[in-house]
Each structure stands twice: as structure tokens, then as C-alpha cells.
mmJSON file of the N, C-alpha and C atoms, coordinates in Angstrom:
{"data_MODEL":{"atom_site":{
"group_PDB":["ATOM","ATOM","ATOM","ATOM","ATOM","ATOM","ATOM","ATOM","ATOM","ATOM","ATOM","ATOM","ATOM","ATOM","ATOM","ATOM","ATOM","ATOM","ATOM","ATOM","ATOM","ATOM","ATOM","ATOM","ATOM","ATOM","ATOM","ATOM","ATOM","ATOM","ATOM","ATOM","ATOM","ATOM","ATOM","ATOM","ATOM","ATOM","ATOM","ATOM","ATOM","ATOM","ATOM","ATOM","ATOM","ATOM","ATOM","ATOM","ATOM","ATOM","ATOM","ATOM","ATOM","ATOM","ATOM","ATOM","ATOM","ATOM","ATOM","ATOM","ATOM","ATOM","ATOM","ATOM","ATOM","ATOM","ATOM","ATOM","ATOM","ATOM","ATOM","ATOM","ATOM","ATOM","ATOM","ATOM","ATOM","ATOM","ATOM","ATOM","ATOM","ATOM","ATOM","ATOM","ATOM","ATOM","ATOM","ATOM","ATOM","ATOM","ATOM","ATOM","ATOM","ATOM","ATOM","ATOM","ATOM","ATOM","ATOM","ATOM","ATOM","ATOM","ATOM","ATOM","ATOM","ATOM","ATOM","ATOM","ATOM","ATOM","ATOM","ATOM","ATOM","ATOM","ATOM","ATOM","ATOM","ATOM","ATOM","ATOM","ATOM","ATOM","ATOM","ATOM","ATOM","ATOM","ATOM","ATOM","ATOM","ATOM","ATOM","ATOM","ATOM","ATOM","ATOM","ATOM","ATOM","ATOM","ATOM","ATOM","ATOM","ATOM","ATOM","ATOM","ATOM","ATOM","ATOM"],
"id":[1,2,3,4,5,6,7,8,9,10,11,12,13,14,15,16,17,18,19,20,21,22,23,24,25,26,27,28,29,30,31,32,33,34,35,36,37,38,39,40,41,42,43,44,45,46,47,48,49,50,51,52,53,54,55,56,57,58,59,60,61,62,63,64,65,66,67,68,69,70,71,72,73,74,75,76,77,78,79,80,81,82,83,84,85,86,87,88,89,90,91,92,93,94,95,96,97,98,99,100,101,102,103,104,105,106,107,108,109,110,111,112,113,114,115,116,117,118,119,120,121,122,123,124,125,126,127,128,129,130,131,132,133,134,135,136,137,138,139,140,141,142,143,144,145,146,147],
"type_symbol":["N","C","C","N","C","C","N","C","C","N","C","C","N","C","C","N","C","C","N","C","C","N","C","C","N","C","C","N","C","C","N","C","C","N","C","C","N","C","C","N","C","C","N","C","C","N","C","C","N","C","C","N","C","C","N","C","C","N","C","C","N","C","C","N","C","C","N","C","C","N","C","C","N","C","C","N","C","C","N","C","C","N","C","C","N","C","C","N","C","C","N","C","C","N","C","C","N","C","C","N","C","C","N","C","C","N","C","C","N","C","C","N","C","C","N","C","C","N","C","C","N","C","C","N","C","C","N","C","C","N","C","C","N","C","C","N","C","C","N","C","C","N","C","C","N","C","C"],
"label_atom_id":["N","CA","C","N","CA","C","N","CA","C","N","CA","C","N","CA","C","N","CA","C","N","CA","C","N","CA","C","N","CA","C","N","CA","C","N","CA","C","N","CA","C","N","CA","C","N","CA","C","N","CA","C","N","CA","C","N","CA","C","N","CA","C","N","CA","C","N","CA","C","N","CA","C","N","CA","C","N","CA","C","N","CA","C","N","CA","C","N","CA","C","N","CA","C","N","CA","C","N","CA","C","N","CA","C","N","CA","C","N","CA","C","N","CA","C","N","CA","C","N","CA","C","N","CA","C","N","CA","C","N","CA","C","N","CA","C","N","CA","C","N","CA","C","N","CA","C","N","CA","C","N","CA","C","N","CA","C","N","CA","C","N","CA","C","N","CA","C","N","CA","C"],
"label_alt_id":[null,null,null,null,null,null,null,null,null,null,null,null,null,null,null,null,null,null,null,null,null,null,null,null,null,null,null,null,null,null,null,null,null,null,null,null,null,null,null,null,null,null,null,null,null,null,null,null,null,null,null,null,null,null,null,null,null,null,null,null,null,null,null,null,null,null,null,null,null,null,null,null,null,null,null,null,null,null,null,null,null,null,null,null,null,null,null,null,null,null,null,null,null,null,null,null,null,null,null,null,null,null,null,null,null,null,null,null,null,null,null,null,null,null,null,null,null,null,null,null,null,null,null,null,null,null,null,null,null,null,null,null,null,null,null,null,null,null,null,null,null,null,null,null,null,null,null],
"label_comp_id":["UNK","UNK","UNK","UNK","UNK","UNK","UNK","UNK","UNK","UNK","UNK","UNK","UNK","UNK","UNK","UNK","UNK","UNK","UNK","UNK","UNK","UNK","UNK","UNK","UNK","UNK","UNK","UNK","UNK","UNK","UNK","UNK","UNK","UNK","UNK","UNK","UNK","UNK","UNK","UNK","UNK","UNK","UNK","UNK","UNK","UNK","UNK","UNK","UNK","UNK","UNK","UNK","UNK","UNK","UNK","UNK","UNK","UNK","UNK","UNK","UNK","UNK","UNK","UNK","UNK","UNK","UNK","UNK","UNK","UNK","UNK","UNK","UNK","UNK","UNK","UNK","UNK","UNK","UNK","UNK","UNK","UNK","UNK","UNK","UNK","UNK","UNK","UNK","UNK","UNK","UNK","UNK","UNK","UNK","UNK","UNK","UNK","UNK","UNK","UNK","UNK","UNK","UNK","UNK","UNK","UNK","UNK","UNK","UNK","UNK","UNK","UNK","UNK","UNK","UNK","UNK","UNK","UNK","UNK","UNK","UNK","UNK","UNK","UNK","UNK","UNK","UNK","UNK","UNK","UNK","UNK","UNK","UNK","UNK","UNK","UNK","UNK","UNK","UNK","UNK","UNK","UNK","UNK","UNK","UNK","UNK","UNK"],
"label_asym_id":["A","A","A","A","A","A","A","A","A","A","A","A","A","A","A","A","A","A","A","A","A","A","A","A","A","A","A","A","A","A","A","A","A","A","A","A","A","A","A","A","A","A","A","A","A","A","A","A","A","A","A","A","A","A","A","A","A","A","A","A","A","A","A","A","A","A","A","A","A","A","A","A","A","A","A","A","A","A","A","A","A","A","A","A","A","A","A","A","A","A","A","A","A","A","A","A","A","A","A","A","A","A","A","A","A","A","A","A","A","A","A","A","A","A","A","A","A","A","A","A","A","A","A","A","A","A","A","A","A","A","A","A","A","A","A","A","A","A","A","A","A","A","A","A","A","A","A"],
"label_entity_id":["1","1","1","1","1","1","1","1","1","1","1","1","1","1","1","1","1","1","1","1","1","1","1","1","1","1","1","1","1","1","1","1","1","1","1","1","1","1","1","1","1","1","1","1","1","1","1","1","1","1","1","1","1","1","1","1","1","1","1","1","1","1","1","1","1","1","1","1","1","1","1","1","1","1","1","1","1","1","1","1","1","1","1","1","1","1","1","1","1","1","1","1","1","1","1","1","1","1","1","1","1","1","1","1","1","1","1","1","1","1","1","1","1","1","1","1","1","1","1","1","1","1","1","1","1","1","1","1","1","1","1","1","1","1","1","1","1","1","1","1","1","1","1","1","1","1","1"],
"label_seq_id":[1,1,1,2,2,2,3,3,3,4,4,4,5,5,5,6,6,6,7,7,7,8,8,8,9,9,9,10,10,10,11,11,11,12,12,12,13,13,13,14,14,14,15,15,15,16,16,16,17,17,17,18,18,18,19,19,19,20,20,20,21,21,21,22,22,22,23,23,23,24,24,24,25,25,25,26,26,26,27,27,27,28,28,28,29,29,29,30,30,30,31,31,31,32,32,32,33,33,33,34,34,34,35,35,35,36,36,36,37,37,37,38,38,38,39,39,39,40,40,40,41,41,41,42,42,42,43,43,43,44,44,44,45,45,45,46,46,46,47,47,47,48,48,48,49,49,49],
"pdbx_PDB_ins_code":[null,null,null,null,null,null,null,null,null,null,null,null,null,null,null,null,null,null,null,null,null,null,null,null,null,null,null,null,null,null,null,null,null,null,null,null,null,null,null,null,null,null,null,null,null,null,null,null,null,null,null,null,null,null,null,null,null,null,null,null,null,null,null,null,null,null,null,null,null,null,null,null,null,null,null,null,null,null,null,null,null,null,null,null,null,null,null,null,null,null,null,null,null,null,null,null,null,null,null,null,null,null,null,null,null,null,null,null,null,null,null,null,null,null,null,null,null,null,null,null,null,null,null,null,null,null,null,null,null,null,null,null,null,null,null,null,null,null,null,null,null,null,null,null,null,null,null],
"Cartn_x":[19.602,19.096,20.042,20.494,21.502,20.284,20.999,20.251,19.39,19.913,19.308,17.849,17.721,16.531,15.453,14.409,12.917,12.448,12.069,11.422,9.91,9.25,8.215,7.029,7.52,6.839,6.302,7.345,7.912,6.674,6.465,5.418,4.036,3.797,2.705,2.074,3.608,2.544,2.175,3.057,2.736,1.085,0.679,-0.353,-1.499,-1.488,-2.564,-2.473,-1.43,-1.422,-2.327,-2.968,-3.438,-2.678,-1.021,-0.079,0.079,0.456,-0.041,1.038,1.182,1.458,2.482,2.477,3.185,3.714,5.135,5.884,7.208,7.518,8.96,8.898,7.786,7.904,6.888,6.445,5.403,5.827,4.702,5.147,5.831,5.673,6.202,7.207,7.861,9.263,10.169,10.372,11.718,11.544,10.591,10.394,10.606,10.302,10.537,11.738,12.081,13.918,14.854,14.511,15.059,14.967,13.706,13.408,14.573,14.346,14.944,16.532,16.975,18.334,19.074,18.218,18.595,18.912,17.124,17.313,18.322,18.678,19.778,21.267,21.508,22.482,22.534,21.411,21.657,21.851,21.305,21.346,23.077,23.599,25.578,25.881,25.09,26.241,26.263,24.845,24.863,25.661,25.505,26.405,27.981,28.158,30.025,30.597,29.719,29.91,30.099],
"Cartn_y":[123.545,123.685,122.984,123.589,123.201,121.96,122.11,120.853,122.13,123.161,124.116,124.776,124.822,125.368,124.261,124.792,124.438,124.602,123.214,123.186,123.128,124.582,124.885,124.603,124.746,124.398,123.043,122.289,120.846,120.382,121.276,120.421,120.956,121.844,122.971,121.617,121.427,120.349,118.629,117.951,117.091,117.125,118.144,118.678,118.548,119.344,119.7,117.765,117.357,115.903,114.944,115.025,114.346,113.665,113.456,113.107,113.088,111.984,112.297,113.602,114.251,115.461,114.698,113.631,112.975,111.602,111.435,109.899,110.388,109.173,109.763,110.261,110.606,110.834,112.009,112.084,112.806,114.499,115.551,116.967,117.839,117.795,118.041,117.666,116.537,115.418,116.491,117.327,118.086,119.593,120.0,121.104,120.521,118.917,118.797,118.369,117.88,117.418,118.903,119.975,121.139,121.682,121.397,122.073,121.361,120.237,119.517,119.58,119.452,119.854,121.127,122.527,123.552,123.135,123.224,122.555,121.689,120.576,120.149,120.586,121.61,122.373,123.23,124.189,124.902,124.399,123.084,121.977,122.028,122.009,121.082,122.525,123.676,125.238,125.707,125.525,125.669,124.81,123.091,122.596,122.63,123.395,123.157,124.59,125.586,126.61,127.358],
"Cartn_z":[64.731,66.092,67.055,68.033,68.851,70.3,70.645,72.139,73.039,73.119,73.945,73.446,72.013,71.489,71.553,71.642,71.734,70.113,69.666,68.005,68.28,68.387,68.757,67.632,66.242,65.414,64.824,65.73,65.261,66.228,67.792,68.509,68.279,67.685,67.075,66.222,65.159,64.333,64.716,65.666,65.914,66.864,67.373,68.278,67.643,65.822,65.202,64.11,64.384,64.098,64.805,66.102,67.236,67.464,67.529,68.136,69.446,70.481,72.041,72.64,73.388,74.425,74.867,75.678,76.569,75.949,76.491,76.37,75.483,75.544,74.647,73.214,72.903,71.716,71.453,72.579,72.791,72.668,72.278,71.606,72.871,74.175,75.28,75.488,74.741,75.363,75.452,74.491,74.192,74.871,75.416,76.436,77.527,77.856,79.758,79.94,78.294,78.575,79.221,78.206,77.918,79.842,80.394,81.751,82.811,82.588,83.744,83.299,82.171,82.011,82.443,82.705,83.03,84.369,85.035,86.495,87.0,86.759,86.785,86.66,85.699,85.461,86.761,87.012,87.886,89.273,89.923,90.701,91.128,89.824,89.854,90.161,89.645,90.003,91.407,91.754,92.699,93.859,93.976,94.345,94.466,93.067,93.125,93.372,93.795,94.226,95.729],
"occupancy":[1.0,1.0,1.0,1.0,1.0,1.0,1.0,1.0,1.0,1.0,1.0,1.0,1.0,1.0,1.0,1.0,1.0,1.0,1.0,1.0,1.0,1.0,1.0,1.0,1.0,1.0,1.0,1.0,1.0,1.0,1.0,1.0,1.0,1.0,1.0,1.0,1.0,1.0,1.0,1.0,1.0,1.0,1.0,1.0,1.0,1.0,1.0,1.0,1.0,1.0,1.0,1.0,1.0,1.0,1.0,1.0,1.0,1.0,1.0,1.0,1.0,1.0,1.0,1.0,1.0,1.0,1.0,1.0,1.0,1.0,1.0,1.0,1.0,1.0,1.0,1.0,1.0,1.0,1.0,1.0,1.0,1.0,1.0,1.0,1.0,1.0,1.0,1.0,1.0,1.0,1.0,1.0,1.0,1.0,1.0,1.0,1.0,1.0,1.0,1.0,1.0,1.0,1.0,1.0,1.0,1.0,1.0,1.0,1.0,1.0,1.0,1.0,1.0,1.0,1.0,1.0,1.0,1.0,1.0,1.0,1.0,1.0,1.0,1.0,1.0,1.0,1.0,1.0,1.0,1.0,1.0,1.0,1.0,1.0,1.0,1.0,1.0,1.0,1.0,1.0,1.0,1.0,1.0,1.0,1.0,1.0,1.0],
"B_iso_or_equiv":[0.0,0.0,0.0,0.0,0.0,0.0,0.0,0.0,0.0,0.0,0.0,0.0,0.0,0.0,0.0,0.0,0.0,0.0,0.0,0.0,0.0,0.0,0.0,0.0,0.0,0.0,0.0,0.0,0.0,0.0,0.0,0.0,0.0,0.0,0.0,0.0,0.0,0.0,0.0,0.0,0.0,0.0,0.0,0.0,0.0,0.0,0.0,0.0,0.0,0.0,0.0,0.0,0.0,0.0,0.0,0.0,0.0,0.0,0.0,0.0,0.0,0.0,0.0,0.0,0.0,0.0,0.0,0.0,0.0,0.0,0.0,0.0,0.0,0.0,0.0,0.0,0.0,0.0,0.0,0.0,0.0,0.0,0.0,0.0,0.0,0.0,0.0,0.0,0.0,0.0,0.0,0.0,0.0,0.0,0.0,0.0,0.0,0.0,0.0,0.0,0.0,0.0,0.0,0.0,0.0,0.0,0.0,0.0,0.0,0.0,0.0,0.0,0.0,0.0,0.0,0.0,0.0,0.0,0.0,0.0,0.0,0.0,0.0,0.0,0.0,0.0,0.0,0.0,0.0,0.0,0.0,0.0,0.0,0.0,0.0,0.0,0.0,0.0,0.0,0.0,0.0,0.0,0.0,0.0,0.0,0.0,0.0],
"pdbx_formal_charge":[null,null,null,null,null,null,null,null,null,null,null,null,null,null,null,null,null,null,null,null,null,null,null,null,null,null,null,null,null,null,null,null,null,null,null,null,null,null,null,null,null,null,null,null,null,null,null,null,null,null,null,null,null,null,null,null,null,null,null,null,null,null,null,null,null,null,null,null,null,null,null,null,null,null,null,null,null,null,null,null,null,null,null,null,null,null,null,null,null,null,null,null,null,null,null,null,null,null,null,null,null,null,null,null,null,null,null,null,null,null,null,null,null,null,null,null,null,null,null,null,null,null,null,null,null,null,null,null,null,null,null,null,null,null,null,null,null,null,null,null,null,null,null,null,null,null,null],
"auth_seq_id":[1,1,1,2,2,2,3,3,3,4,4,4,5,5,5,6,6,6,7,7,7,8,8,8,9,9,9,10,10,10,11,11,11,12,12,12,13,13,13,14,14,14,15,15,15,16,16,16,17,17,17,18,18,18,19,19,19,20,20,20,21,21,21,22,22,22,23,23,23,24,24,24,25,25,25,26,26,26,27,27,27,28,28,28,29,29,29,30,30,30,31,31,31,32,32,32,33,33,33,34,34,34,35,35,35,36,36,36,37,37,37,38,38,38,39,39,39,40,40,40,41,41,41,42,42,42,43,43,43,44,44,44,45,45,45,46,46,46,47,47,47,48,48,48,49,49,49],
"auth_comp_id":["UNK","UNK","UNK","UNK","UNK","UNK","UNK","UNK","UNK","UNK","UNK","UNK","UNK","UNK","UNK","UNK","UNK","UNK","UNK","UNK","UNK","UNK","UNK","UNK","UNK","UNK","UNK","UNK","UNK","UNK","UNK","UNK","UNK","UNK","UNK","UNK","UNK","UNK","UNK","UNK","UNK","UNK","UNK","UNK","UNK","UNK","UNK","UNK","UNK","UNK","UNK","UNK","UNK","UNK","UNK","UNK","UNK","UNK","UNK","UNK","UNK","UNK","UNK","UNK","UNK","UNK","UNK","UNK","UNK","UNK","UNK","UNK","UNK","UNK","UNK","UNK","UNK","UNK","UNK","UNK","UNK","UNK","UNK","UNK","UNK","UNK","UNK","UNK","UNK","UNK","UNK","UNK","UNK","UNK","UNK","UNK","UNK","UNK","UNK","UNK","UNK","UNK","UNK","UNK","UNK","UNK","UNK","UNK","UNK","UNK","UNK","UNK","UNK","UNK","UNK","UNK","UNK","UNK","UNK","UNK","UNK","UNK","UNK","UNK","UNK","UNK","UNK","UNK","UNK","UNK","UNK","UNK","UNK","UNK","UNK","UNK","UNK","UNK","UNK","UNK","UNK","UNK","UNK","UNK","UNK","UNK","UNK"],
"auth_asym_id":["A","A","A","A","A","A","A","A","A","A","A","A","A","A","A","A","A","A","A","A","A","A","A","A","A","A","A","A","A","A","A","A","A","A","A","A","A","A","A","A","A","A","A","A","A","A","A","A","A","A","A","A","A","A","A","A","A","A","A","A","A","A","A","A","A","A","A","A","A","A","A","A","A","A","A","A","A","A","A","A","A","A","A","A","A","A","A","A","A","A","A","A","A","A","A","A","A","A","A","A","A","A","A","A","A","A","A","A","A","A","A","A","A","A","A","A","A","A","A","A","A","A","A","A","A","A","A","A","A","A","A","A","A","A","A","A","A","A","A","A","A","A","A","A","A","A","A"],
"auth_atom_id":["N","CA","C","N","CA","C","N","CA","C","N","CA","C","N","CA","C","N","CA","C","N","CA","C","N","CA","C","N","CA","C","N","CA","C","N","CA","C","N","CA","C","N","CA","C","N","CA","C","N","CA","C","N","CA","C","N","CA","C","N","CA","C","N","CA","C","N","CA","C","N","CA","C","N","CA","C","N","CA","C","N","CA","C","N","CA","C","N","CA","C","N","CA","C","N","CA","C","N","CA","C","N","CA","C","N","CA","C","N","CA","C","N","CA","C","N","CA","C","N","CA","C","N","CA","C","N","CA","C","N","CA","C","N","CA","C","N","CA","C","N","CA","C","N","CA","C","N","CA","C","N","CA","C","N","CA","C","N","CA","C","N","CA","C","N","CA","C","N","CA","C"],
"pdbx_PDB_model_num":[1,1,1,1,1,1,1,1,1,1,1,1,1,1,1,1,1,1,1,1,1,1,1,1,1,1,1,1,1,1,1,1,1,1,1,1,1,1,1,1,1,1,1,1,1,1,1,1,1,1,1,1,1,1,1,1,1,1,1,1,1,1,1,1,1,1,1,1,1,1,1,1,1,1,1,1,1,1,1,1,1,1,1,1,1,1,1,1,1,1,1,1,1,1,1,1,1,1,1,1,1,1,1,1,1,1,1,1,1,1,1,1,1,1,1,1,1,1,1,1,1,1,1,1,1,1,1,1,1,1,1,1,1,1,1,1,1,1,1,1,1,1,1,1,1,1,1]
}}}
């Protein structure tokens, strides 16, 4: 799995774990990293364009 993919199964099971949603470790961490990194990406293209 590269940095760009979403391990959907990975948060499927921490979920059915009662593992919390939120925090750094939390089953969301690696979907809001993934969001705001695009956003951000597109942020600098747009800027340096």
C-alpha cells in the first residue's frame, strides 16, 4: 500500500474492534490525513500556477 491508498479494511476492523474513530490512532486518522494532503496538494498547484 503506497501513502495514497486508503486501508479500508484495516478501519472496518479497528471499528468492529470498539477502537475510537478519532485521534491519532484513531480508524479515521488515515482518511483525514489522506483528505487534507490532497487539499493541500491542490492548495501548492493552484498557488504555483
Amino acid at each position: 500500500m503506497d501513502n495514497k491508498e486508503i486501508d479500508y479494511k484495516r478501519a472496518a476492523e479497528q471499528l468492529r474492534n470498539g477502537e475510537p474513530l478519532f485521534g491519532k490512532d484513531g480508524a479515521l486518522a488515515p482518511m483525514l490525513e489522506h483528505i487534507l494532503d490532497a487539499a493541500l496538494e491542490g492548495e501548492m498547484d493552484a498557488h504555483l500556477s
